[in-house]
Biopython code that builds the backbone (N, CA, C, O; Angstrom):
import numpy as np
from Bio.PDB.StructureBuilder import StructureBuilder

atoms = [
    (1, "UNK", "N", (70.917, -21.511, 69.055)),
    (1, "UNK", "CA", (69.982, -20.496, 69.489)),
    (1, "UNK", "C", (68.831, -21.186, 70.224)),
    (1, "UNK", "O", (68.295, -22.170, 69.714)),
    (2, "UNK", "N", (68.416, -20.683, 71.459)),
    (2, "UNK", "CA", (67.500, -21.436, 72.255)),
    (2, "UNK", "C", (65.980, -21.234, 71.386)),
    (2, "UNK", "O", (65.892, -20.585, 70.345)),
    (3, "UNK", "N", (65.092, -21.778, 71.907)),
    (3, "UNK", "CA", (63.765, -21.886, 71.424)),
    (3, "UNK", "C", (62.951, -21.033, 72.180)),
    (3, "UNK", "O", (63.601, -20.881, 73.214)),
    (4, "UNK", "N", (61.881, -20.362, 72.287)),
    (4, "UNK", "CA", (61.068, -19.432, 73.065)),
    (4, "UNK", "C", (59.814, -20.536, 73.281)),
    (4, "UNK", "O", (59.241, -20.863, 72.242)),
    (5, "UNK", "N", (59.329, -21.147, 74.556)),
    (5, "UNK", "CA", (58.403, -21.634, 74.287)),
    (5, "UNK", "C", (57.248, -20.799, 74.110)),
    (5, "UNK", "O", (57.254, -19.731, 74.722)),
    (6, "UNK", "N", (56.273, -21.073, 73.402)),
    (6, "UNK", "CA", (54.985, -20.448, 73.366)),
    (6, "UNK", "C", (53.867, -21.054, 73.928)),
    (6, "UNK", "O", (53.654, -22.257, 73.777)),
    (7, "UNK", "N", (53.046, -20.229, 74.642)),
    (7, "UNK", "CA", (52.071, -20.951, 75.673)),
    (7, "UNK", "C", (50.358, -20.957, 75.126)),
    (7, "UNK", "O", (49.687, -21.962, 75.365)),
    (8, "UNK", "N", (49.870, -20.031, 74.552)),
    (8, "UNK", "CA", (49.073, -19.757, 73.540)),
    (8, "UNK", "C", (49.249, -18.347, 73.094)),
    (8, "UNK", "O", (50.095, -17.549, 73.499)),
    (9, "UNK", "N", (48.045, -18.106, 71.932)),
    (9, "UNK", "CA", (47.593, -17.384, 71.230)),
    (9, "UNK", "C", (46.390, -17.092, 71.825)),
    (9, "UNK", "O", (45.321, -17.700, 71.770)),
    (10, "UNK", "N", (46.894, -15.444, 72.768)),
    (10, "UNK", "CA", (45.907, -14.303, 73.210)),
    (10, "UNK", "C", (44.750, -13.728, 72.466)),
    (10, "UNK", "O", (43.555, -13.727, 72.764)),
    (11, "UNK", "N", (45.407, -13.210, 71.371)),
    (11, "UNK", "CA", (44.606, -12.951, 70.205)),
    (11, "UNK", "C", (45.058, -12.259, 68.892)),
    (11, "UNK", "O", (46.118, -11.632, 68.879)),
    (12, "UNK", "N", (44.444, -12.337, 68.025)),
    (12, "UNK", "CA", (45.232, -11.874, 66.515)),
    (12, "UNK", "C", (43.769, -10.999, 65.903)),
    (12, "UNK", "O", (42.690, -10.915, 66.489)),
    (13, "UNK", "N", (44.183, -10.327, 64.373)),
    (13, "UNK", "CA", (43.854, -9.669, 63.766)),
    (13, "UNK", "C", (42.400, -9.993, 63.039)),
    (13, "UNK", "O", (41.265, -9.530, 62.919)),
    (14, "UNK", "N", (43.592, -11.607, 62.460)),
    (14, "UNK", "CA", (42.796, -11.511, 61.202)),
    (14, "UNK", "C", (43.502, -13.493, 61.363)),
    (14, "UNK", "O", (44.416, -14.012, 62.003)),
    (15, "UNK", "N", (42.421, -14.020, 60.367)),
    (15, "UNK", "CA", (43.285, -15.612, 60.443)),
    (15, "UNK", "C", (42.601, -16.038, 58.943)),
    (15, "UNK", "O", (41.558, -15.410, 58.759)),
    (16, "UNK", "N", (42.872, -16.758, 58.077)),
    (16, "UNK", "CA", (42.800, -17.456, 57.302)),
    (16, "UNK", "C", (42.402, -19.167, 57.877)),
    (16, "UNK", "O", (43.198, -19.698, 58.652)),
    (17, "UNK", "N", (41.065, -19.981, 57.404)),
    (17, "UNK", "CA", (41.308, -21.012, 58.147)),
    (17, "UNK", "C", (42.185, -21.918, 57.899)),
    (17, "UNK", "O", (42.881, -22.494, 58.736)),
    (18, "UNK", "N", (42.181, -22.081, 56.707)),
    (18, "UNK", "CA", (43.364, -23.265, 56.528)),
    (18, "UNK", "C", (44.884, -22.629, 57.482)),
    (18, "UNK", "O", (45.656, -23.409, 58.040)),
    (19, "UNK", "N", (45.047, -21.277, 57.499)),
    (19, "UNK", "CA", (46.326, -21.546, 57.731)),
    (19, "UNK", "C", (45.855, -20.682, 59.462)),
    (19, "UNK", "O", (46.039, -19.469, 59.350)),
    (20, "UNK", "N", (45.465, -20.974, 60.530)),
    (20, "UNK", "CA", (45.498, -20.080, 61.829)),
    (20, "UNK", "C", (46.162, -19.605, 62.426)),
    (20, "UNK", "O", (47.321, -19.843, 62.088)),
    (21, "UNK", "N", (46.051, -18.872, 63.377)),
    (21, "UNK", "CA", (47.044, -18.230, 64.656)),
    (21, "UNK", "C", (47.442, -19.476, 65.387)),
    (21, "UNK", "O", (48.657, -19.634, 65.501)),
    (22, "UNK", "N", (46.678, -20.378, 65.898)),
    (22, "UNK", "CA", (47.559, -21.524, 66.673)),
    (22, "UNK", "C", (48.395, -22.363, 65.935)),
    (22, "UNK", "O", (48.999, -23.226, 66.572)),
    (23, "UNK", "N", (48.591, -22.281, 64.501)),
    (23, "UNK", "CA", (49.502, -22.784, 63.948)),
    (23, "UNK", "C", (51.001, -22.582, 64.382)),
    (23, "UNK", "O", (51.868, -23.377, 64.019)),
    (24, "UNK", "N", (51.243, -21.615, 65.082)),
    (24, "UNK", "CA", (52.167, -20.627, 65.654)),
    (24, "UNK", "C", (52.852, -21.712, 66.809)),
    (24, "UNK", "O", (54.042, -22.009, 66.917)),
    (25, "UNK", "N", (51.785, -22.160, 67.567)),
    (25, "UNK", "CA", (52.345, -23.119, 68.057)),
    (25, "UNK", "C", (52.855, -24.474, 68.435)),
    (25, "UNK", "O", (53.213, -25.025, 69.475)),
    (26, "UNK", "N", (52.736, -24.808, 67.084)),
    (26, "UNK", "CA", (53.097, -26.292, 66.711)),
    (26, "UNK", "C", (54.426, -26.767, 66.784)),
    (26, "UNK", "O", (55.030, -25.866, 66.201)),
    (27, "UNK", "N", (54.952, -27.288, 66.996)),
    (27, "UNK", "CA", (56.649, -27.501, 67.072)),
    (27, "UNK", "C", (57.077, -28.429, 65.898)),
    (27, "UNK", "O", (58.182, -28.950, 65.747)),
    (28, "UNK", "N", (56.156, -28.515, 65.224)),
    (28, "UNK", "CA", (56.777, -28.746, 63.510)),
    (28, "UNK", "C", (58.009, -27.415, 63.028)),
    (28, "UNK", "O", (57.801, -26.354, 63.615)),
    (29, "UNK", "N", (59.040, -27.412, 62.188)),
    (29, "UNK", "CA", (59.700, -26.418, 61.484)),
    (29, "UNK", "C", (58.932, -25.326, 61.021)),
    (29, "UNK", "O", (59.120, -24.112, 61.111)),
    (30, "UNK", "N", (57.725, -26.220, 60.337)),
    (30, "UNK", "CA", (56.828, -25.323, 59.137)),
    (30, "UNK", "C", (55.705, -24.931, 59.870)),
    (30, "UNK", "O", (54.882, -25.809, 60.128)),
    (31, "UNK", "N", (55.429, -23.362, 60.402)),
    (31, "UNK", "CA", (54.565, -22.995, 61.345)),
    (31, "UNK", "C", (54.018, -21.654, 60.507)),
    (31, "UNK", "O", (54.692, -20.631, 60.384)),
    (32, "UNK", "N", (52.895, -21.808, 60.043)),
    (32, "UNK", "CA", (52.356, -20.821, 58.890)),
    (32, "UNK", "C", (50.963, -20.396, 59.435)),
    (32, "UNK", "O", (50.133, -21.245, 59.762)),
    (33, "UNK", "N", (50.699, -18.899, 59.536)),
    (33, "UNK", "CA", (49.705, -18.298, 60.128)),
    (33, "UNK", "C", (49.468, -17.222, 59.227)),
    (33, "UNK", "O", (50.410, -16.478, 58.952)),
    (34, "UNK", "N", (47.919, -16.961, 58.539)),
    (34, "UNK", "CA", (47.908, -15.865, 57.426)),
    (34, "UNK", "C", (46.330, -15.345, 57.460)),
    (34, "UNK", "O", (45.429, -16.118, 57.787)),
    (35, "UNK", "N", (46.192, -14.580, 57.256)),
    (35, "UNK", "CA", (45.461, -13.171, 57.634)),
    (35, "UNK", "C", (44.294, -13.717, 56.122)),
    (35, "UNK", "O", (44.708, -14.107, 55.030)),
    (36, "UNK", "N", (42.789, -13.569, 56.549)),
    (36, "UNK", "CA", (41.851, -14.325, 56.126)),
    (36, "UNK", "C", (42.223, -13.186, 54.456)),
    (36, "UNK", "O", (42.288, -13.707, 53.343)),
    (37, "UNK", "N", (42.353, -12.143, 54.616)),
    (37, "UNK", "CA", (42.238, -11.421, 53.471)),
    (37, "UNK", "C", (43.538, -11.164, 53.076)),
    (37, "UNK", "O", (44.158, -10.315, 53.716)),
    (38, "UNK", "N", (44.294, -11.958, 51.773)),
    (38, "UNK", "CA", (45.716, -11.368, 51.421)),
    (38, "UNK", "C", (46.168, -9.983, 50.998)),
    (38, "UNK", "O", (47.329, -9.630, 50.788)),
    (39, "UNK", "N", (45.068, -9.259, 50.907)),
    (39, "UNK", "CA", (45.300, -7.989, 50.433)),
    (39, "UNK", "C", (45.945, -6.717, 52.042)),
    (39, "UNK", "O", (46.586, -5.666, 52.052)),
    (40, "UNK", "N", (45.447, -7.412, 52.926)),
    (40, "UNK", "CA", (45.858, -6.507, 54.537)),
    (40, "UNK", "C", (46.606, -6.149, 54.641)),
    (40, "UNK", "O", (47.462, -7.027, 54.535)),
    (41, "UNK", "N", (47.087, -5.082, 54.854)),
    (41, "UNK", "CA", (48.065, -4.314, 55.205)),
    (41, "UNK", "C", (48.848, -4.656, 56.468)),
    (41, "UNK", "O", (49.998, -4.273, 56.685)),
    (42, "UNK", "N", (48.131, -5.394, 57.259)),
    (42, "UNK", "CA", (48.835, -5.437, 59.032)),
    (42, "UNK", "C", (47.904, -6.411, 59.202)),
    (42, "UNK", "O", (46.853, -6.754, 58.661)),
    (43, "UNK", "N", (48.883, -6.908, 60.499)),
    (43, "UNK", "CA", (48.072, -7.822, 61.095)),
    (43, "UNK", "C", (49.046, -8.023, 62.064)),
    (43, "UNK", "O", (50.195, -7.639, 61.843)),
    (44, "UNK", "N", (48.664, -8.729, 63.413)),
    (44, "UNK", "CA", (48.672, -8.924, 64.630)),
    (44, "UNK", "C", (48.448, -10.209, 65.094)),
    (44, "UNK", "O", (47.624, -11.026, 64.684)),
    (45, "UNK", "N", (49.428, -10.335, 66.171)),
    (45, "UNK", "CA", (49.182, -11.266, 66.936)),
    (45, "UNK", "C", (49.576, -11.387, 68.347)),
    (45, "UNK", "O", (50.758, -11.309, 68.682)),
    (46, "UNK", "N", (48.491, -11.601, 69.295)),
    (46, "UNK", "CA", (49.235, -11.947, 70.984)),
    (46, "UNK", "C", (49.622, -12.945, 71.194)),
    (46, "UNK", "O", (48.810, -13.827, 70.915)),
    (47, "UNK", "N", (51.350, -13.578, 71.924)),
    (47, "UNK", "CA", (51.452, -14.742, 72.145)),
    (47, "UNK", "C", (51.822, -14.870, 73.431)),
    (47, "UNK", "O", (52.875, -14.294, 73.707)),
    (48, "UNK", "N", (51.298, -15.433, 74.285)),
    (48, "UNK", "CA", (51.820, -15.402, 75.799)),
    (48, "UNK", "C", (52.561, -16.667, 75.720)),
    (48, "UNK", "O", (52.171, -17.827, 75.583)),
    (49, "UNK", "N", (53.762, -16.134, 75.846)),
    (49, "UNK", "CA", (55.431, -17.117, 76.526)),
    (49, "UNK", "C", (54.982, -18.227, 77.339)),
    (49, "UNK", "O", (53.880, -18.061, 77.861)),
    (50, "UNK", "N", (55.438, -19.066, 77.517)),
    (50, "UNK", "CA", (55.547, -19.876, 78.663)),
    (50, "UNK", "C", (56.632, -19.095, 80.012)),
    (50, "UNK", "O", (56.290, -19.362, 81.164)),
    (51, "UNK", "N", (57.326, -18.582, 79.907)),
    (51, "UNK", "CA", (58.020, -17.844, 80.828)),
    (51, "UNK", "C", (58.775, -16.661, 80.103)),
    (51, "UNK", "O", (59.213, -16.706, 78.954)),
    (52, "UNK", "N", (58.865, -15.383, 81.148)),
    (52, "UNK", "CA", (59.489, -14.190, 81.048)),
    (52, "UNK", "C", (60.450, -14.531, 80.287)),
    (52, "UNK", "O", (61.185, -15.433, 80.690)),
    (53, "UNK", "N", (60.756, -13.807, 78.771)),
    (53, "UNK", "CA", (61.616, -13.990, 78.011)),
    (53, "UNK", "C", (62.553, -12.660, 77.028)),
    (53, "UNK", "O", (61.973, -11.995, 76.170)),
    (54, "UNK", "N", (63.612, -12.525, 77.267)),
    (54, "UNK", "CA", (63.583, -11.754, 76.199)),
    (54, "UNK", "C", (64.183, -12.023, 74.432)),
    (54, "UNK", "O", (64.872, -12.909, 73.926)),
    (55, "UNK", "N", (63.718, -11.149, 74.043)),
    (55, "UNK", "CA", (63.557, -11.663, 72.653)),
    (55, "UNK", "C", (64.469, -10.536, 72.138)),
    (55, "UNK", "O", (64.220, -9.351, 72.356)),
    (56, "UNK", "N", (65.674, -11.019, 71.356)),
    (56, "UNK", "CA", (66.984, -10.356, 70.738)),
    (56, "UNK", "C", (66.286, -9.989, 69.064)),
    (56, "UNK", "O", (66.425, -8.961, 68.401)),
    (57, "UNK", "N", (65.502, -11.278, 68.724)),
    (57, "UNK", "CA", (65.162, -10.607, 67.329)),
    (57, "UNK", "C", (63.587, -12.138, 67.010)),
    (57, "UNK", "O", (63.347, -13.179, 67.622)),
    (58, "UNK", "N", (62.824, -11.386, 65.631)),
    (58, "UNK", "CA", (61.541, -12.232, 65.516)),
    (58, "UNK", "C", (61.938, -11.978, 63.772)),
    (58, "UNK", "O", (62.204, -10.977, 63.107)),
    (59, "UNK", "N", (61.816, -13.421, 63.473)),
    (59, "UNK", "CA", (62.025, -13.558, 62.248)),
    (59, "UNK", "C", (60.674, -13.504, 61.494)),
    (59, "UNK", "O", (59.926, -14.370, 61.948)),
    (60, "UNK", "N", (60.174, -12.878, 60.625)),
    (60, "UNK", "CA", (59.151, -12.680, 60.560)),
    (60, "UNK", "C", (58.843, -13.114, 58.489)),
    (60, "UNK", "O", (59.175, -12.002, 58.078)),
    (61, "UNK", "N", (58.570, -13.709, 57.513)),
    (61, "UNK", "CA", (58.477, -13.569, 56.705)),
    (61, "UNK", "C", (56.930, -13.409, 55.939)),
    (61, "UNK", "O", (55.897, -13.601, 56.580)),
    (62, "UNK", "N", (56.925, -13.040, 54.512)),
    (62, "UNK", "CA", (55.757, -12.880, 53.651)),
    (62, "UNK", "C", (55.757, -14.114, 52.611)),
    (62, "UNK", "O", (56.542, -14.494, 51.742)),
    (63, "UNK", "N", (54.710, -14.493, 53.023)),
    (63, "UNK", "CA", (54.628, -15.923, 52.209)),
    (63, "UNK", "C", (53.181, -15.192, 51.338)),
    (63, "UNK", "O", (52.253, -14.599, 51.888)),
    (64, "UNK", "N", (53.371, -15.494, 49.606)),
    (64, "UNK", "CA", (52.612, -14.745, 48.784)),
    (64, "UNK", "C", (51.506, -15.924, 48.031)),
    (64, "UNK", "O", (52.098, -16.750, 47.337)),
    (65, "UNK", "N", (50.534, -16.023, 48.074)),
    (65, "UNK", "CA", (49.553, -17.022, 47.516)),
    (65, "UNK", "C", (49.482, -17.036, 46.032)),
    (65, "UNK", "O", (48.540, -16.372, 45.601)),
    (66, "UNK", "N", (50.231, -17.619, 45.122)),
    (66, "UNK", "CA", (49.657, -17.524, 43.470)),
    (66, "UNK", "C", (48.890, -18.261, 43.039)),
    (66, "UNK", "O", (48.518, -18.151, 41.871)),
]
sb = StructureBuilder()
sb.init_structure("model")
sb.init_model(0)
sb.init_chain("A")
sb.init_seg("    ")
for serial, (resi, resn, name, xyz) in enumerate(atoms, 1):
    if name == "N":
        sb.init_residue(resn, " ", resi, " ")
    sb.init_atom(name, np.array(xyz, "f"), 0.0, 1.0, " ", f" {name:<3s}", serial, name[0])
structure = sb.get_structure()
């Protein structure tokens, strides 16, 4: 499966500092971005591509703080 490059982070919701929105674009495996308040319901993020892309699917998971 090809890679999507990502060019930056337009803008987001909400960020946590330890974990930010430009974390998103690190090319480490482990790319973790989380919303300053764990209780949020939603959250958002703009990422402008490096080039016109389309996107078949966005894997998206919930990582829970104990």
């Amino acid at each position: 499966m090809p890679v999507i490059k990502l060019k930056h982070i337009v803008s987001f919701s909400s960020e946590d500092p330890a974990h930010p929105a430009d974390n998103l674009l690190k090319s480490e495996t482990y790319r973790k971005w989380q919303c300053a308040d764990p209780s949020e319901k939603q959250a958002s993020v703009i990422i402008e591509l490096e080039k016109a892309s389309k996107i078949n699917a966005v894997d998206i998971g919930k990582w829970k703080n104990t």
